[in-house]
C-alpha positions in Angstrom: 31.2 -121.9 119.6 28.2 -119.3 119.9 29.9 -116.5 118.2 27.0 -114.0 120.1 28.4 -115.2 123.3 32.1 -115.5 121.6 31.1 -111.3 120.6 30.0 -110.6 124.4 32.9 -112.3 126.0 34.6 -109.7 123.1 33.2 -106.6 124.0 33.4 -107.3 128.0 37.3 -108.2 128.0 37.4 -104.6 125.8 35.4 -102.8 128.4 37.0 -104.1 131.2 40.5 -104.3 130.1 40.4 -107.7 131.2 39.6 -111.9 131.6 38.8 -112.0 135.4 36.9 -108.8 135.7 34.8 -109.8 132.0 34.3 -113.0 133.4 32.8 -111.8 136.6 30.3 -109.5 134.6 29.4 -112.3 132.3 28.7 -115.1 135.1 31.4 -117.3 133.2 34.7 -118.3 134.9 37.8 -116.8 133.4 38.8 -119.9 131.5 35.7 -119.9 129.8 36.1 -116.3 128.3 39.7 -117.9 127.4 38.0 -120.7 125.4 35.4 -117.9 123.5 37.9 -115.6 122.7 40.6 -118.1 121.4 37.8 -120.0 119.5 36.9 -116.6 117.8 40.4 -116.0 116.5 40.6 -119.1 115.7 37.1 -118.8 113.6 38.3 -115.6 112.1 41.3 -116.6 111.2 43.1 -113.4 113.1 44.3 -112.2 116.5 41.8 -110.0 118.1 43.8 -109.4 121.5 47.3 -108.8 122.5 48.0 -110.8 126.0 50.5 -109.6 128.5 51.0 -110.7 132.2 50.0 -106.7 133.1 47.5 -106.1 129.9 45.3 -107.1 127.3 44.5 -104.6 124.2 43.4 -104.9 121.0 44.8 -105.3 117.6 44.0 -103.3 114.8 41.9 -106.3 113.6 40.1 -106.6 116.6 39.4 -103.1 117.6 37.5 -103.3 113.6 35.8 -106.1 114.5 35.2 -104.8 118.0 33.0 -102.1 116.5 31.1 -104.7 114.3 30.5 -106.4 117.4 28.8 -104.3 119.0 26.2 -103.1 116.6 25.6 -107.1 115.6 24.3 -106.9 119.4 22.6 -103.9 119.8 20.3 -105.2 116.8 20.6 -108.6 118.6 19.3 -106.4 121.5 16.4 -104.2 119.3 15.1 -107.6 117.9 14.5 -109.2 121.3 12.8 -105.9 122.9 10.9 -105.6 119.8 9.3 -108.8 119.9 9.0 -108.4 123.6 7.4 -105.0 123.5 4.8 -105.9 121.2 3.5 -108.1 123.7 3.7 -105.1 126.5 1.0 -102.5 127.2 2.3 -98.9 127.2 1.9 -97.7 130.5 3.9 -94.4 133.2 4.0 -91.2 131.4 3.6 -89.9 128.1 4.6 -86.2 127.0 3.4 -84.7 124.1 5.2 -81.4 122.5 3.1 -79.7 119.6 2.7 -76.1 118.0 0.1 -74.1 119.8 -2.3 -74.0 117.1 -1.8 -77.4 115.5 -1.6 -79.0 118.6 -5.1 -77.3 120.0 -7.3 -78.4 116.4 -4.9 -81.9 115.6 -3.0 -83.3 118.1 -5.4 -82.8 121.3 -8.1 -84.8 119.6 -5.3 -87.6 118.8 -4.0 -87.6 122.4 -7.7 -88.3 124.1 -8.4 -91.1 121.6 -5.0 -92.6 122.9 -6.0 -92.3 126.2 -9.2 -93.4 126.2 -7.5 -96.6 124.3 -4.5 -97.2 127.2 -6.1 -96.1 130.3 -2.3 -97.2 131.5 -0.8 -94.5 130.5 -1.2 -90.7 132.0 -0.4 -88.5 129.0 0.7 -84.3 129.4 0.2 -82.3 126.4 2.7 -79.2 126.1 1.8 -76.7 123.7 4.4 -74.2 122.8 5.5 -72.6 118.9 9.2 -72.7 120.4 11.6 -75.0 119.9 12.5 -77.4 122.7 15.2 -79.8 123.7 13.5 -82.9 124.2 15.8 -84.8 126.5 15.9 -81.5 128.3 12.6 -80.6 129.1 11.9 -84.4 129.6 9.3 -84.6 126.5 8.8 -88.2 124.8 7.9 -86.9 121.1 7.1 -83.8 119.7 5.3 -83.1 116.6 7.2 -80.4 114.1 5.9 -78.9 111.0 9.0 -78.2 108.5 12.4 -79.4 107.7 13.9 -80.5 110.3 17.5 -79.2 111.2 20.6 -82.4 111.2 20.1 -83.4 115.2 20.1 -87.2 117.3 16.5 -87.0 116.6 14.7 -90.0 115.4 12.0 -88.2 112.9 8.6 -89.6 111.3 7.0 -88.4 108.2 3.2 -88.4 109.2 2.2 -85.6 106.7 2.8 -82.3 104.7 1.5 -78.5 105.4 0.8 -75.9 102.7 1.7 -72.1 103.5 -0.8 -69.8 102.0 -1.7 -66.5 101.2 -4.9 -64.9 102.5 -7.2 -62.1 102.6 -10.6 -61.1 103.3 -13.3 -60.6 100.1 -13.6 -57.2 101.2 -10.0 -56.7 101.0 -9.6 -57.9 97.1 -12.3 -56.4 95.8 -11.0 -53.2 97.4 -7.6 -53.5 96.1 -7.3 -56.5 93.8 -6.6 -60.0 93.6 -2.8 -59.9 92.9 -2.1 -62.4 89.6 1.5 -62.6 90.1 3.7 -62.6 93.4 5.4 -59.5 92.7 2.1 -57.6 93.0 2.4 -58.3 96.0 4.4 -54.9 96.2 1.4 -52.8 95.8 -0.7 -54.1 98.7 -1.3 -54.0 102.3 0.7 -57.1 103.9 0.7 -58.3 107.2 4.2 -60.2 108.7 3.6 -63.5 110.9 6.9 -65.2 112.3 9.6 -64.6 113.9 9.5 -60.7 114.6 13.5 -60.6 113.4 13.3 -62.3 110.0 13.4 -60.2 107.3 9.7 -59.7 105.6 10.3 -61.2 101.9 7.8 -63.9 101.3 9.0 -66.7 99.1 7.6 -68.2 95.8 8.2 -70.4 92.8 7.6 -70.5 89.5 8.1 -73.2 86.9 10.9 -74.0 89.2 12.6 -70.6 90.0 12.4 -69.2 93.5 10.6 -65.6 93.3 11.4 -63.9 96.4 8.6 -60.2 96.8 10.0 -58.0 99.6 7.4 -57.1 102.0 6.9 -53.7 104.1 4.3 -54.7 106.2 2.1 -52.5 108.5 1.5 -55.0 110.6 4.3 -57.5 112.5 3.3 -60.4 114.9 4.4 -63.3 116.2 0.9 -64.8 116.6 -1.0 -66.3 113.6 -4.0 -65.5 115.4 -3.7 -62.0 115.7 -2.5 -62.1 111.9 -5.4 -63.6 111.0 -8.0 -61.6 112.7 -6.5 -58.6 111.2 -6.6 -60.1 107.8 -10.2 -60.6 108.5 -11.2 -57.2 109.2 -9.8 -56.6 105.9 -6.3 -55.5 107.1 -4.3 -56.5 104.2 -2.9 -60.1 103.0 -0.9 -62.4 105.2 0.8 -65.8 104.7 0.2 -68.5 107.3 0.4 -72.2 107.3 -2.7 -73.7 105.6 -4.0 -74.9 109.5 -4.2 -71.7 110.8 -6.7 -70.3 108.1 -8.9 -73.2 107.8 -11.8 -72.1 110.1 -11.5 -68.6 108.4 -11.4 -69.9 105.2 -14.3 -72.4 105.5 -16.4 -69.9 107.0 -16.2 -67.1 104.5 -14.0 -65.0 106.2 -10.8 -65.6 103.7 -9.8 -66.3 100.4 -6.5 -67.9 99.1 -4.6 -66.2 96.6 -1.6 -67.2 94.7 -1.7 -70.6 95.3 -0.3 -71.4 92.1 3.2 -70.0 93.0 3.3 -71.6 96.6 6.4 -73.5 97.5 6.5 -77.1 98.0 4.1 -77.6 101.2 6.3 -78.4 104.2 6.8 -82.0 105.8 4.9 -83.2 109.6 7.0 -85.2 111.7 7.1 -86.8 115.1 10.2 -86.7 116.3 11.4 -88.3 119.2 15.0 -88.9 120.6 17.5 -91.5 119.6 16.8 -94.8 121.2 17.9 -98.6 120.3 14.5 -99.5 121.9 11.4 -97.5 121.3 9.4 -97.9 124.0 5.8 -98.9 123.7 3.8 -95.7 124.6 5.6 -94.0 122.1 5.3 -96.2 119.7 1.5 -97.1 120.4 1.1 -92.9 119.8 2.6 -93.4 116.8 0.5 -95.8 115.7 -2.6 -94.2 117.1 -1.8 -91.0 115.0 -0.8 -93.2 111.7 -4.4 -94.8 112.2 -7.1 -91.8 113.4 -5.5 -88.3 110.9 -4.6 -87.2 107.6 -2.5 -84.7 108.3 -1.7 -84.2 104.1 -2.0 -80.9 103.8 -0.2 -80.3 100.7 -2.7 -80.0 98.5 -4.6 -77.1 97.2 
């Protein structure tokens, strides 16, 4: 007995609630399916059907098993495509979700290097800082920085991302560097986010959470325009470490506090639940595990 073919003819008779209409499905002639089923029980030691002239359900035992069998073949299943698929170019259509800004400076480099590499495959980048339902709005993978709320997604760690506080030289020397986060207080701040969360900005210290309540003159919902205030020396503002780079490379900020930031937050791809990944996801995967660091956790 091939107890794979004994677990098909299984999970067919389940499906179908019966021999004739399983057999048809599996190409077999009722008697066969007979022979599987009874050579199982016999195998397992245990009835896994209860026969009638009118029915055929499962025992206890065998709606357990029943459930056994069928993830034994899915991963059955996943092996065979896998070793399949890595013989298969990508190719059709691949849709990329990122953040705006992360997406322009990170993930539009990594998506022309993967096309230049599988001229197979037409690729759509979607930039957006909303969050989108994948099967939804017919997206392959998206790439999300921070923890990710429970969902069917499948999710890959591919980095970390610092949030930091900036401001311009001629901000600080104006007012002062702040030493502590509840100095914070006493100084000019400018709000980027959601425009309905409440304007505390989190810290920690030797452990402990510090939380610094925050009336800021200026509220946006673009890092952009929170940055280019903070450059013209409108106060501080806390971003994610991306969004300051140029600024900060150039001159035009300085980090403060970095000491008391909170852990950095994680990168992922995420993509949605599938036995079978297909290849152009998986090849983009690849691609962006090979060509970026996106560790930006460090100060």
């Amino acid at each position: 007995m091939d107890r794979l073919d004994a677990m098909q003819a299984l999970v067919a008779v389940a499906d179908l609630q019966g021999f004739a209409p399983a057999a048809r499905k599996l190409g077999l002639s009722p008697s066969a399916v007979t022979r599987l089923i009874a050579a199982l029980e016999d195998h397992l030691g245990a009835r896994l059907l209860q026969r009638t002239t009118r029915s055929v359900t499962l025992t206890d035992v065998g709606a357990r098993y029943l459930e056994r069998a069928r993830r034994i073949l899915a991963d059955v299943e996943e092996a065979e495509g896998s070793a399949q698929d890595e013989r298969a170019r990508p190719g059709g259509r691949l849709v990329v979700s990122a953040p705006i800004g992360f997406g322009r400076l990170h993930v539009s480099p990594v998506m022309t290097a993967y096309l230049m590499r599988y001229p197979e495959v037409s690729g759509e980048l979607r930039l957006s800082d909303r969050m989108i339902n994948l099967v939804e709005d017919g997206v392959d993978l998206a790439i999300r920085i921070g923890h990710l709320a429970d969902s069917s997604l499948v999710a890959r760690h591919v980095g970390e991302m610092r949030r930091i506080v900036v401001a311009s030289n001629d901000y600080l020397e104006r007012r002062g560097e702040p030493k502590l986060p509840e100095a914070i207080e006493s100084h000019e701040t400018i709000q980027f986010g959601a425009t309905a969360a409440p304007p505390d900005w989190r810290f920690v210290d030797d452990g402990r959470e510090i939380r610094v309540a925050c009336r800021p003159r200026f509220v946006t919902n673009s890092a952009a325009a929170a940055i280019e205030y903070a450059e013209q020396g409108g106060g501080l503002t806390r971003v994610l470490a991306y969004q300051a780079a140029e600024a900060i490379k150039a001159g035009r900020l300085r980090i403060v506090l970095a000491k008391f930031e909170q852990p950095p937050l994680p990168i992922h791809i995420v993509y949605p639940t599938s036995r079978l990944l297909s290849a152009k996801v998986r090849t983009f995967i690849d691609v962006v595990t090979e060509l970026t660091d996106w560790h930006f956790g460090k100060a």
